[in-house]
C-alpha positions in Angstrom: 0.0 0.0 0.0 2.5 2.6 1.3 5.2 1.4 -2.2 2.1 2.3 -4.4 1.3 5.8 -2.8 5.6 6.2 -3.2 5.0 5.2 -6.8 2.5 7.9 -7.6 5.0 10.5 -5.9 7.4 9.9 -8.2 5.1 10.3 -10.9 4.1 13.6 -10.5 4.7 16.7 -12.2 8.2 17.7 -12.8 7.2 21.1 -12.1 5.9 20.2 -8.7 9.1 17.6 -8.1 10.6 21.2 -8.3 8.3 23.3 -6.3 7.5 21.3 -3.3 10.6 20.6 -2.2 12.2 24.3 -2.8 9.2 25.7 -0.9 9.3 23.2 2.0 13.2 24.3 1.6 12.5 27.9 1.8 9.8 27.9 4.4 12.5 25.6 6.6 14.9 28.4 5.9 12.8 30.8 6.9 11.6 29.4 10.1 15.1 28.7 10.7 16.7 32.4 10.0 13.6 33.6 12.1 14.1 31.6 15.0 17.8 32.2 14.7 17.4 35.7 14.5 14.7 36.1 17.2 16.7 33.4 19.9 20.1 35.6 19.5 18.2 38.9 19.5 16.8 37.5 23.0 20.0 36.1 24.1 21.9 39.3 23.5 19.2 41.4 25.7 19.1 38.7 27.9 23.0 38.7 28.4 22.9 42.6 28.4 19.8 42.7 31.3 22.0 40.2 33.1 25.3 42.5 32.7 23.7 45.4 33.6 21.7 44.1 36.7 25.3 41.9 37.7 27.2 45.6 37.8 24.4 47.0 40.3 26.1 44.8 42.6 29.9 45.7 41.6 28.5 49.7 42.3 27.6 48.5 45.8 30.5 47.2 46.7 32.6 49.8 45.2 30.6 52.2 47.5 31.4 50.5 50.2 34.6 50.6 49.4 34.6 54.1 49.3 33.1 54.5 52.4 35.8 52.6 53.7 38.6 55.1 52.5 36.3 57.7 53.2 36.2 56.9 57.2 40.3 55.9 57.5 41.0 59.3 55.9 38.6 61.3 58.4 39.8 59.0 61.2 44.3 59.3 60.1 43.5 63.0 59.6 42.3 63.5 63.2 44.7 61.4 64.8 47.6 63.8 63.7 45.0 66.8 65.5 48.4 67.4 68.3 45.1 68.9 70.5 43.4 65.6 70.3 46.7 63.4 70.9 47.4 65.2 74.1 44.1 65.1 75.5 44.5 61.6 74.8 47.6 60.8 76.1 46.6 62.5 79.8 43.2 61.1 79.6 41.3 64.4 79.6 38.1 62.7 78.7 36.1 66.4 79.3 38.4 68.3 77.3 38.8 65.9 74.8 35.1 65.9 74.7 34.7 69.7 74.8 37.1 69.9 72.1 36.3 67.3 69.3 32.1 67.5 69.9 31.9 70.6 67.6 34.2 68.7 65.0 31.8 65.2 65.5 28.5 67.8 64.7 30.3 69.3 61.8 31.4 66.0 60.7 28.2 64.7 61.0 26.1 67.5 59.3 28.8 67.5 56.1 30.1 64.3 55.6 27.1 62.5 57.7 29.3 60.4 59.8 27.4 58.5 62.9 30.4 57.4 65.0 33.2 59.0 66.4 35.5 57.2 68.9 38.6 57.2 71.1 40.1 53.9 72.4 42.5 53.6 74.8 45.6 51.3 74.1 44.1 48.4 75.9 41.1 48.1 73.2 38.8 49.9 75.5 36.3 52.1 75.0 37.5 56.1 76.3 35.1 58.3 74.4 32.1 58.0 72.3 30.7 61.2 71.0 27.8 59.9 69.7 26.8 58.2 73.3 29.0 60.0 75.4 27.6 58.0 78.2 28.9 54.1 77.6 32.4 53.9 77.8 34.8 52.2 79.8 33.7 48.7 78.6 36.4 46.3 76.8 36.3 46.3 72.7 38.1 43.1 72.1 35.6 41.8 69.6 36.3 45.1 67.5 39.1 43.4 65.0 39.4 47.0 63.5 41.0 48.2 67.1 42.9 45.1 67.8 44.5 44.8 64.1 45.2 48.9 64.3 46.5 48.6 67.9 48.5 45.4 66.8 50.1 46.8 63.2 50.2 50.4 64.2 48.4 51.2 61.5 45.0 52.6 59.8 42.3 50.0 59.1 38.5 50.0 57.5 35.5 47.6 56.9 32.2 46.5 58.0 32.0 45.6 61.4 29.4 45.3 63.8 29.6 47.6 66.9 26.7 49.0 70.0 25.1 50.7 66.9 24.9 47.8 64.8 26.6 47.9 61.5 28.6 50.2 60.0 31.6 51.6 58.2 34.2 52.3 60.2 37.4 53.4 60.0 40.1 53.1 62.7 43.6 54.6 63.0 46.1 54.9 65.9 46.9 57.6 67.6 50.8 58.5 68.6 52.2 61.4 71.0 55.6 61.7 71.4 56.2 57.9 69.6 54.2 56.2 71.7 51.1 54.2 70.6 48.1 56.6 73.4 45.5 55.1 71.5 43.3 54.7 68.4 40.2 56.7 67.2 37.6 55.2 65.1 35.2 57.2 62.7 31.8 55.3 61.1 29.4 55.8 58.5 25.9 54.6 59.1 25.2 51.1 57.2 21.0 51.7 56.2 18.8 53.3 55.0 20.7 56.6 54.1 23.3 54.6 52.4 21.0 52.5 50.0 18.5 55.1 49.2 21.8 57.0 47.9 22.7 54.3 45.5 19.4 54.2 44.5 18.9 57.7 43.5 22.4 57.5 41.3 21.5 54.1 39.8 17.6 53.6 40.0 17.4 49.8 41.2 15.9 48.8 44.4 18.4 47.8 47.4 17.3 46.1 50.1 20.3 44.1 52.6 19.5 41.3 54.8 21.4 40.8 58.0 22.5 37.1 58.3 20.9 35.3 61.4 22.1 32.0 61.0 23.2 29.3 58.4 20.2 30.2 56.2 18.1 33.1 58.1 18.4 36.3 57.0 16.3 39.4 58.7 15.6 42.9 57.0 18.4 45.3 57.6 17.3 47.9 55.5 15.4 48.7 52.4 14.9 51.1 49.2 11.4 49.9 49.2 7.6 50.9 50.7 8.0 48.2 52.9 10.5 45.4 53.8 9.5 41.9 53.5 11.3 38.5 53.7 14.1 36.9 51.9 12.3 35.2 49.2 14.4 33.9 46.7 16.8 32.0 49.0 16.8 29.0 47.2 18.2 30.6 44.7 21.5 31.3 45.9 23.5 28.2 45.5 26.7 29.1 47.9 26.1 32.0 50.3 29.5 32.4 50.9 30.8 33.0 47.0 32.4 35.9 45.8 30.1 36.8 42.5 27.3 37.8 43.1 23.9 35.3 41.9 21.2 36.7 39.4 18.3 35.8 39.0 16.0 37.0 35.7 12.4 37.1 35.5 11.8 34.2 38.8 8.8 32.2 39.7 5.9 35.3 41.3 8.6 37.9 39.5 8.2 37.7 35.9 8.5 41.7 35.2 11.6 41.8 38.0 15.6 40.6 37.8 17.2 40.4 41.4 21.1 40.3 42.2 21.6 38.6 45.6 25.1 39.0 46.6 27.6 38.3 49.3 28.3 41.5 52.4 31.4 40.9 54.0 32.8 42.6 57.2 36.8 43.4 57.9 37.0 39.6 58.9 35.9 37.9 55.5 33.0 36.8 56.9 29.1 37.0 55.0 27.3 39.0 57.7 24.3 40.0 55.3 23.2 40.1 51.7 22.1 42.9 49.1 18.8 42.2 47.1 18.9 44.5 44.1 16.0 44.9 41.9 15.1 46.1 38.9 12.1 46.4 36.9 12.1 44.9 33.3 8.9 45.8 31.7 10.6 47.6 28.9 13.2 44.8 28.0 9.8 42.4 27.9 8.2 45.1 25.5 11.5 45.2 23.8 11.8 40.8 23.6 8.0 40.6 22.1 8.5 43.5 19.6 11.6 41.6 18.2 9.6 38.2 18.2 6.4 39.5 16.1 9.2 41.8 13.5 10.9 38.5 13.4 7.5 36.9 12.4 6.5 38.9 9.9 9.5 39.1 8.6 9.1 35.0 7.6 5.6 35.3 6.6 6.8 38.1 4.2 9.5 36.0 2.5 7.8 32.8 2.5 5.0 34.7 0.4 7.6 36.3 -1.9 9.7 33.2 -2.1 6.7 31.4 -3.6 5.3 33.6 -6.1 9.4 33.7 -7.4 9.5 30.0 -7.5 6.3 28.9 -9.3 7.5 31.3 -12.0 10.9 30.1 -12.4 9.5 26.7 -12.4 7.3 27.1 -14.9 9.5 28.9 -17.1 11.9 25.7 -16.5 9.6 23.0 -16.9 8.0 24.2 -20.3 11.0 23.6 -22.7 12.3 20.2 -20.9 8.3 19.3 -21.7 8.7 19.8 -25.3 13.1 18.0 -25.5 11.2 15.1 -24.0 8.7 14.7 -26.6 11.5 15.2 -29.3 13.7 12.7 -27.1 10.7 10.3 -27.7 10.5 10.9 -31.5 14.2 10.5 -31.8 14.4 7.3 -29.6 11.3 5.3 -31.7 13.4 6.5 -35.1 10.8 8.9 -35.9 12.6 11.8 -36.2 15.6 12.6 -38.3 15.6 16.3 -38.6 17.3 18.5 -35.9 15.5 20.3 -33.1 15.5 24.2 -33.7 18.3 26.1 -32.0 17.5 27.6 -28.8 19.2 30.3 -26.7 22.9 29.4 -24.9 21.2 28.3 -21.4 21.1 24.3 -20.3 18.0 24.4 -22.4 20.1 25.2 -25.4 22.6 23.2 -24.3 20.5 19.9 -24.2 19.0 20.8 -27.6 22.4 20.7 -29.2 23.0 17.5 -27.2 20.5 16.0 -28.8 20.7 17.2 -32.2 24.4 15.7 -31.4 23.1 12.3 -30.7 21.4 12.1 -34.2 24.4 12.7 -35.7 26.3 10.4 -33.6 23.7 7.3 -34.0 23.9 7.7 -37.8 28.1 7.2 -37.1 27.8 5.0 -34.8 25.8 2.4 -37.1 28.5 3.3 -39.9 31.4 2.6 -37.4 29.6 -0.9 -36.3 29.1 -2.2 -39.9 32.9 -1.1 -40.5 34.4 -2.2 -37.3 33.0 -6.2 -38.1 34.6 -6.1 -41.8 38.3 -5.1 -39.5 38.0 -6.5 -36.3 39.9 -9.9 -36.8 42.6 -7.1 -37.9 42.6 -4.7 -34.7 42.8 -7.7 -32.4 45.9 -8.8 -33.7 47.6 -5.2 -34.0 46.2 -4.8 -30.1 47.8 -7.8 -29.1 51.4 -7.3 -30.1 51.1 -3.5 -28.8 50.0 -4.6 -25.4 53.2 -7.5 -25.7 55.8 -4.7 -26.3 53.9 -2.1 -23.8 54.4 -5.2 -20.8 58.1 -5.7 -22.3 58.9 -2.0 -21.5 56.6 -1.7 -18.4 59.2 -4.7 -16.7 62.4 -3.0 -17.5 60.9 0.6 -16.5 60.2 -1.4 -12.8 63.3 -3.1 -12.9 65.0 -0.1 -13.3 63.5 2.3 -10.6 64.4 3.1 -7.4 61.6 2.0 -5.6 60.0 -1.0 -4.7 57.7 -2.8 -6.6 56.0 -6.2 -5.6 52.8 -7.6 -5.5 51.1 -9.6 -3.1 48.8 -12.2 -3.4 45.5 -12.6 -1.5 46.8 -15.8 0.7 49.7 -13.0 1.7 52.5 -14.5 -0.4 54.8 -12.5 -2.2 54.0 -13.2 -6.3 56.6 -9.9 -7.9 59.4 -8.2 -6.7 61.9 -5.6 -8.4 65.1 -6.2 -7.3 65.7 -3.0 -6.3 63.9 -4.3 -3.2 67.4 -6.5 -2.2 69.4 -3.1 -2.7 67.4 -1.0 -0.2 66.8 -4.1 2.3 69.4 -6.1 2.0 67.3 -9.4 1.7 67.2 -11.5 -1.1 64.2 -11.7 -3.5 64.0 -15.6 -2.4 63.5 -15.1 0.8 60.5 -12.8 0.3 59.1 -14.8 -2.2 59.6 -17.9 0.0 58.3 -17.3 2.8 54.6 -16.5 3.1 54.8 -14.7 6.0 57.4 -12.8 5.3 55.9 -9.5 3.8 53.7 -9.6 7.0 55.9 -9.6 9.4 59.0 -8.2 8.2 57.2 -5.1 6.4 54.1 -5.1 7.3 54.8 -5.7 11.1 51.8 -8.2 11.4 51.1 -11.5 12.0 49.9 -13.2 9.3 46.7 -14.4 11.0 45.4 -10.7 11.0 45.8 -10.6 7.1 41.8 -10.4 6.8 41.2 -7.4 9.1 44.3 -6.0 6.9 42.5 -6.8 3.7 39.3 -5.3 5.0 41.2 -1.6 5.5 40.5 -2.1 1.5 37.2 -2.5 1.7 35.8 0.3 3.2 36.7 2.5 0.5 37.1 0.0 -2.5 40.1 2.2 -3.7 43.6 2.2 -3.4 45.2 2.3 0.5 48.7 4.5 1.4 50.5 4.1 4.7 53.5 5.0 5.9 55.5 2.1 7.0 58.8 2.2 9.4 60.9 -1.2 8.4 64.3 -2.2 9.2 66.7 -4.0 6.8 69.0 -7.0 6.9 71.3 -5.3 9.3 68.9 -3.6 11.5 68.8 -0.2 9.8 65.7 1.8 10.3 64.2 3.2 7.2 60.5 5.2 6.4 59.3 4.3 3.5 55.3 5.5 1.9 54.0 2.5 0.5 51.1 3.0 -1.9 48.7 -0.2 -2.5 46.1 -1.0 -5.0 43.9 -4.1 -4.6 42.7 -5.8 -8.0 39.4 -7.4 -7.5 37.3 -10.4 -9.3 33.7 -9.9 -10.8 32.4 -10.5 -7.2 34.5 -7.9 -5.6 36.9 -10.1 -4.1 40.5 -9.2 -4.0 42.9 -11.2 -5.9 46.1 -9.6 -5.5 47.7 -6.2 -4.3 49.9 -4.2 -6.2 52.4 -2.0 -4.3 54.5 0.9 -4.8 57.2 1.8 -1.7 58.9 4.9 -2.1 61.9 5.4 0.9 61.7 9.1 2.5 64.0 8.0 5.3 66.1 11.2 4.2 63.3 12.8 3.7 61.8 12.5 7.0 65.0 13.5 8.6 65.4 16.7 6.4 62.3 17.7 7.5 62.7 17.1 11.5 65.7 19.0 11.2 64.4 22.2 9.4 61.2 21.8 12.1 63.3 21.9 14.8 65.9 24.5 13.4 63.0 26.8 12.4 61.6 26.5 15.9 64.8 27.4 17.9 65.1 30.0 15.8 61.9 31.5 16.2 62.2 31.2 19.9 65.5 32.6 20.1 64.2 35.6 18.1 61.2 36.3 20.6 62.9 35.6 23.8 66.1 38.2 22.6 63.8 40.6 21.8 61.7 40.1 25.5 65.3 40.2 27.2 66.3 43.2 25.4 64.1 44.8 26.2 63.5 43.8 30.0 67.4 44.6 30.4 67.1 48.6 29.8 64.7 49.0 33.1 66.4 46.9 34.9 69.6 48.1 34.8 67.4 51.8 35.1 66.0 49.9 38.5 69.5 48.5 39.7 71.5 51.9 38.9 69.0 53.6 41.0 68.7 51.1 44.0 72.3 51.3 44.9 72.8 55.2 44.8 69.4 55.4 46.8 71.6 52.5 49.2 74.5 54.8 49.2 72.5 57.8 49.9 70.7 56.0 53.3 72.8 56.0 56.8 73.2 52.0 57.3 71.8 51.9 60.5 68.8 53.5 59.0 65.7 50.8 58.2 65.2 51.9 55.0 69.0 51.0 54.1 68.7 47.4 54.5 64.7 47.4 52.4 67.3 48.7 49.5 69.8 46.0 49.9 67.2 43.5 49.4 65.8 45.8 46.1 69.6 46.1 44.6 70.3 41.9 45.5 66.9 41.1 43.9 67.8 43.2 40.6 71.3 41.6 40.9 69.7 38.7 40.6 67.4 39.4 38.2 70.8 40.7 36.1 72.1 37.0 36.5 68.9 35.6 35.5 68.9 38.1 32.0 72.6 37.2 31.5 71.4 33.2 31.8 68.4 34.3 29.0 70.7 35.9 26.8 73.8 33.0 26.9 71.2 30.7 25.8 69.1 32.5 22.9 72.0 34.2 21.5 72.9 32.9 18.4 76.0 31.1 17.1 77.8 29.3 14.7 78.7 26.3 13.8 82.4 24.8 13.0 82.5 21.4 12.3 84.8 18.8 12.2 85.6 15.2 13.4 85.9 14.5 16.9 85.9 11.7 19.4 82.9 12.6 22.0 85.1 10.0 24.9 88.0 12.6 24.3 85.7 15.3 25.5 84.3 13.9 28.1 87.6 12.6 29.2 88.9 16.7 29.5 85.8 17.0 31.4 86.1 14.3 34.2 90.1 15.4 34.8 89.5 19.6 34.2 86.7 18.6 37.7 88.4 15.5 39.4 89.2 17.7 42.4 85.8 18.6 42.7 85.0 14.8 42.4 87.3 14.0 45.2 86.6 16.4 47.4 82.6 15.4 47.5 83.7 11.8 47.5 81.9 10.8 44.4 82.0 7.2 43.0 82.5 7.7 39.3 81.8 5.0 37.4 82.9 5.5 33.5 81.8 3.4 30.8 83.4 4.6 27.5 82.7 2.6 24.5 86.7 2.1 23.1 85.3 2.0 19.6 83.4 4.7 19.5 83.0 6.4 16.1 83.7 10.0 15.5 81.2 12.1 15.3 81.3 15.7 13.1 81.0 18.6 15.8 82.1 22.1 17.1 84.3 20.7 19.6 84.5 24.0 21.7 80.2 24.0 21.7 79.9 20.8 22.1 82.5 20.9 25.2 80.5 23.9 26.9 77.2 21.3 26.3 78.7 18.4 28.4 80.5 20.8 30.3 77.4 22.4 32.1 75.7 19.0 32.2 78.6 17.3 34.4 79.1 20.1 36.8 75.2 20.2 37.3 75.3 16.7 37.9 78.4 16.7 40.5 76.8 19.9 41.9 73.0 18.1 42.5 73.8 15.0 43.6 74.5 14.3 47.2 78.1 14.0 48.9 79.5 10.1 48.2 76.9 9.5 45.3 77.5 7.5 42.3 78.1 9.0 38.9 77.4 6.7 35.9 79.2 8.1 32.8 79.0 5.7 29.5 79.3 6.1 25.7 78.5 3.7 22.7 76.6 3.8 19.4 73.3 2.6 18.2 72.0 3.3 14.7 74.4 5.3 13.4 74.4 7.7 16.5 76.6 8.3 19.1 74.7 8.0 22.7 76.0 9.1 25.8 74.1 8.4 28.8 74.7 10.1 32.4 73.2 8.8 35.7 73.0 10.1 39.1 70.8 10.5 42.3 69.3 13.9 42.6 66.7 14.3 45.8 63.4 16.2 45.5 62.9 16.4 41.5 59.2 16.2 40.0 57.4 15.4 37.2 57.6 19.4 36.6 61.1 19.7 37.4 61.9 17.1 35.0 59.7 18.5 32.1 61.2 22.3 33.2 65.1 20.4 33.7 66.7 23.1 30.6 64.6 26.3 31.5 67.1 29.0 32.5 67.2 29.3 36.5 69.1 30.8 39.0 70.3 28.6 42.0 73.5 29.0 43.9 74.5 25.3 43.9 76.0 25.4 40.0 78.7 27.9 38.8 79.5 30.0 35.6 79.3 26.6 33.4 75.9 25.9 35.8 74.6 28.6 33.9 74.8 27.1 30.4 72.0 24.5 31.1 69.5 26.1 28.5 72.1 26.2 26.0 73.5 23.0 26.5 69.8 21.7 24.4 70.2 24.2 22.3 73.8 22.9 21.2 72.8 19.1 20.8 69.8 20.1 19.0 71.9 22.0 16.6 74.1 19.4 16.4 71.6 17.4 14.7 70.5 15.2 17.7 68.6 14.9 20.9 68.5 15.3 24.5 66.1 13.4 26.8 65.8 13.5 30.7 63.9 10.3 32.6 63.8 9.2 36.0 64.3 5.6 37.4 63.5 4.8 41.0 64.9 6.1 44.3 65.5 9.4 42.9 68.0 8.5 40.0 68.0 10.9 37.2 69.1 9.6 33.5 70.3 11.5 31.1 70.4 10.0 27.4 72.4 11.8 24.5 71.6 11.6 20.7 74.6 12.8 18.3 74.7 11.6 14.4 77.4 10.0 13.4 77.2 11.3 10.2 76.0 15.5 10.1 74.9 17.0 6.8 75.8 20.2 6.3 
């Protein structure tokens, strides 16, 4: 049933094949670019309401932080009033009172300040005149006084005091050097403060005092009235930094809130600030978008299908008419040429099939002609394809790469015998020896040949790999090997034909200019940092001393710029360590025995050896090939890598020093024990550091990679248990220029 209404799809009108499917497509695309268009036009005023109401929040705190700075000024200002530290200091709590109440009323009345209080060095209360009747009691709890008692010196935040809350300020208060006290001046936290934010900004603040884990009671409010802390289960950690918001909640559509985090001096959350804001507008802004969006589709779905059912029908009229000459043509009733039509696809078919007449009235020409010669042509084919096969096999016998072919049980059935050049083995063996190809090139077993074969058949084509494969005497070598399966009737493959081309040169070429390329990017960047980092510090250093030199050395201030012109001194050493290793150099080769240079080595620091009783253990190969080399580079290389070694490792440790040669490289490995190294250090063991356990040849660490590197080879660093560090070096034996 459903294969019958299919059918009668398929059979409809080409011009409605054409305009259902490009309307369904445009009305998608529509819909799509609408919705698009409307869902980022929300999220962007969505992300903007959020910004806006999340910087309400950043505003209250920077307020209170002004209010901080506000009250330490007032209060470090009127601790240097010499009327006000005497008083102090003989405890004239009348006169004190007498003279700083006009100050508190003026203070109050201008800068609408609600404490101001003297402490006595014992954190207890001397004077309050804003309740010039409690004093006397102790103020331990008052961090502000203890820290500015403590540190002799100003301090401000939140803290709760007799009055509750508030902004206070504390600074101590010194008569003749002595420490007579501290006063404190506070800003009310309310009403007066919030109303103030609110008339700048135009959002709602109410702040909640914190009661308990989770209870939280009106402190003050911007509102008619203050109610309860609804939206608590909102706020996922109370005691985060950012602030939480909160758009459009459950009961709140037309409202976004901000609930964040009030500390006091301690760190600790003693309240939170609600801040509201009213979004009406942004909702009238979101549904103005949604119905412009709207029409917007409706209008080009409409437009979109008047423009299609024309261009339709103007397509589907000619290919109506080609058809019917297609059918003339086809049933041999036509032999006369369509009429020309303009140069469009149209026109293009028309000539197509004017074309095809022509070409049927050939082709039964050619097939009457072709059985008269064809005994002919077969025999002229035949020796062409003999003498094409003749040269074929001496063009593969001839190149330099390998050619074989394998056969679909995995035997070898071909091979040039350029293959025994490059690898050494003889074409018997290969072709021997069914597993050979397998194992030997492939690096298979042969009983995974038919997931191998199956690599072929998910794309029916031809397969390339790049193969690593050693030869008859253990050489490595990269080759690209290019395979094409020939296949039966049924699809089954009966042989593969390969192609391996060797790039082991190649390869190395291009690791080389990598890594050269690299270094000397890096090189370029970091001399350019260090160059510029060396001007101002030298600047820094030059002015450190003579500000040194200019101090009395008993003075304080003389030893805080000792420690400034050490630290640049240092930071000098580290620039000097920078530079040494990023500064460039050249290279002057020639042949040279790496034991010889490590032999100078061990004897230029054997009294250094002795004198920390280290067991050195050498282990130099006596056959050791000579490798081509800078001998005066490649001596400061090993040079900073043995004294860092003797210098790390721990009095009457063993020192494992051996050379020998593997692959046509010269590898010289280093061992010692070296306590407290991680993962990090080990990853980090060439960045340029400064340390005083290593000397001037310490120093060349970084460049000592930079040199082997240069040299053509490489430089790992491993670790082996109980804190042994290895050191493995890669030279060539053989360095292109």
């Amino acid at each position: 049933m459903i294969s019958e209404y299919l059918w009668k799809i398929k059979g409809i009108s080409l011009l409605f094949k054409l305009l259902i499917p490009l309307l369904f497509l445009t009305f998608v695309l529509s819909a799509t670019m609408a919705y698009i268009g409307l869902t980022s036009q929300q999220n962007m005023i969505k992300n903007e309401e959020r910004k806006e109401i999340r910087n309400f929040y950043y505003l209250f705190v920077e307020k209170m932080e002004y209010t901080k700075r506000r009250a330490l000024s007032l209060a470090s200002v009127i601790a240097e009033n010499p009327k006000a530290q005497a008083l102090l200091a003989n405890r004239d709590r009348e006169e004190l009172k007498k003279q700083m109440l006009p100050l508190f009323e003026k203070l109050k009345k201008d800068s609408e300040i609600s404490q101001f209080h003297f402490h006595t060095p014992d954190i207890r209360s001397f004077l309050r005149l804003h309740l010039p009747e409690e004093y006397g009691e102790s103020l331990a709890y008052r961090k502000t006084i203890v820290d500015a008692v403590n540190q002799r010196h100003g301090v401000a935040g939140l803290e709760r005091g007799i009055a509750g809350l508030g902004i206070r300020g504390v600074s101590p208060v010194f008569y003749k050097g002595l420490l007579i006290g501290t006063i404190e001046i506070g800003y009310p936290f309310g009403q007066e403060f919030l109303q103030d934010l609110k008339v700048k900004w135009g959002p709602d603040f109410t702040v909640y005092e914190k009661n308990g884990d989770n209870t939280y009671h009106c402190l003050a409010t911007t509102l008619n009235f203050c109610d309860e802390l609804r939206l608590i289960h909102y706020l996922k950690d109370s005691g985060a930094d950012e602030p939480t918001v909160i758009i459009a909640p459950d009961n709140y559509p037309q409202k976004s809130f901000t609930l964040g985090p009030i500390r006091d001096y301690n760190g600790n959350v003693v309240a939170l600030v609600k801040i509201e804001k009213n979004r009406s507008a942004i909702m009238d802004r979101l549904n103005h978008t949604r119905n412009l969006m709207v029409l917007d589709g409706l209008s080009g779905i409409v437009v979109s299908f008047i423009v299609i059912w024309t261009v339709s029908s103007q397509v589907t009229r000619p290919i109506r008419q080609i058809v019917k000459f297609a059918q003339e043509i086809a049933e041999d009733k036509r032999e006369i040429h369509l009429d020309p039509r303009p140069e469009d696809e149209i026109g293009v078919l028309t000539r197509s099939l004017n074309s095809m007449l022509e070409s049927l009235t050939q082709r039964r020409r050619q097939i009457e002609d072709y059985a008269k010669t064809l005994e002919k042509k077969v025999a002229e084919r035949t020796y062409d394809l003999v003498i094409s096969e003749e040269k074929y096999r001496t063009l593969i016998e001839h190149l330099p790469l390998i050619v074989y072919r394998l056969l679909e049980d995995g035997s070898v059935e071909f091979i040039n015998p350029y293959f025994a050049k490059k690898l050494g083995y003889t074409v018997e063996e290969a072709v021997s020896d069914r597993t050979f190809w397998w194992k030997m090139i492939y690096g298979k077993d042969h009983g995974d040949r038919d997931s191998f074969l199956s690599t072929f058949a998910e794309d029916g084509k031809e397969y390339r790999a790049e193969r690593v494969v050693k030869d008859k005497s253990g050489n490595i070598l990269t080759f690209i090997d290019r395979m094409i399966p020939m296949r039966d009737e049924a699809g089954n493959i009966k042989w593969i034909d390969g192609i391996m081309v060797d790039i082991t040169e190649l390869k190395r070429l291009q690791e080389r200019a990598m890594q050269t390329e690299e270094i000397k990017l890096l090189g370029e960047i970091s001399a350019r940092f260090a160059h510029e980092i060396r001007n101002p510090l030298v600047t820094v250093g030059g002015f450190a001393r003579r500000l040194q030199d200019s101090l009395p050395k008993d003075d304080k201030k003389h030893d805080i710029a000792g420690i400034i012109v050490a630290e640049v001194a240092r930071l000098e050493q580290i620039l000097r360590i920078m530079l040494s290793s990023i500064r460039p150099f050249t290279l002057y080769m020639s042949a040279f025995d790496c034991n010889n240079i490590l032999r100078s080595l061990i004897s230029e620091y054997s009294s250094i050896i002795s004198q920390r009783q280290i067991d050195l253990e050498q282990s130099l190969s006596p056959d050791l090939p000579k490798i081509a080399c800078d001998e005066n580079m490649l001596h400061r290389a090993f040079k900073s890598l043995i004294v860092h070694a003797i210098l790390s490792m721990p009095e009457k440790g063993r020192f494992l020093l051996s050379t020998s040669s593997e692959n046509d490289h010269v590898v010289v490995i280093m061992k010692y024990r070296e306590h407290g190294l991680s993962d990090e250090d080990l990853e980090q063991f060439f960045f340029p550091r400064f340390t005083n356990k290593v000397d001037k040849a310490g120093e060349d660490m970084p460049l000592s990679k930079v040199i082997i590197h240069r040299h053509g080879g490489k430089i790992d660093i491993s670790a082996e248990e109980e804190d042994i560090v290895v050191i493995r070096v890669e030279l060539p034996i053989k360095q292109s220029d």
